[in-house]
C-alpha positions in Angstrom: -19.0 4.5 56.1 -15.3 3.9 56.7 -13.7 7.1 57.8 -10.1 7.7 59.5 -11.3 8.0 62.5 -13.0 4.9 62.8 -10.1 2.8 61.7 -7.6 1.8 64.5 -4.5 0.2 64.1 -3.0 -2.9 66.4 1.1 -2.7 66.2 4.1 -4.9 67.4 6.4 -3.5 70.1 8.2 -1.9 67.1 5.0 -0.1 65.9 5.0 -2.0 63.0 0.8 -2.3 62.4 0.1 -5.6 62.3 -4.0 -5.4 62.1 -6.8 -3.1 61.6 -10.2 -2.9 64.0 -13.1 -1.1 62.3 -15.3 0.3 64.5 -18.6 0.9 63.7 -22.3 1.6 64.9 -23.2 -1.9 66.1 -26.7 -0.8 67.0 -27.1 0.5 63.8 -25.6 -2.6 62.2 -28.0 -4.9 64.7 -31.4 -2.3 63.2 -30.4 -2.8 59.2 -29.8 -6.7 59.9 -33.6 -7.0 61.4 -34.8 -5.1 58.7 -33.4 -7.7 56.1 -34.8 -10.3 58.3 -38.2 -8.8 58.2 -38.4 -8.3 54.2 -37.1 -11.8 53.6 -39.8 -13.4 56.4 -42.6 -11.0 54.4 -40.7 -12.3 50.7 -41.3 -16.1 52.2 -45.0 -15.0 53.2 -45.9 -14.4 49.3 
C-alpha cells in the first residue's frame, strides 16, 4: 500500500519536485513474485 510516508520526493535546487521514489517492501515484493511463479509452473503441470 502506498502511504505518505513511503513516498519521497526528488527536487531541483529550487525545490521544485521533479520525481517520485516509492519505497516499498522489496522482500515482500521478491516472496509474492515466487509465489506467482510457483502457481503458473503448477498451472503448466496440469
Amino acid at each position: 500500500m502506498i502511504t505518505p510516508k513511503n513516498i519521497e520526493y526528488v527536487t531541483d535546487e529550487k525545490g521544485t519536485k521533479k520525481s517520485v521514489i516509492l519505497k516499498t517492501d522489496f522482500e515482500r515484493m521478491q516472496e509474492e513474485l515466487e509465489d506467482l511463479e510457483d502457481a503458473l509452473a503448477l498451472e503448466k503441470c496440469t
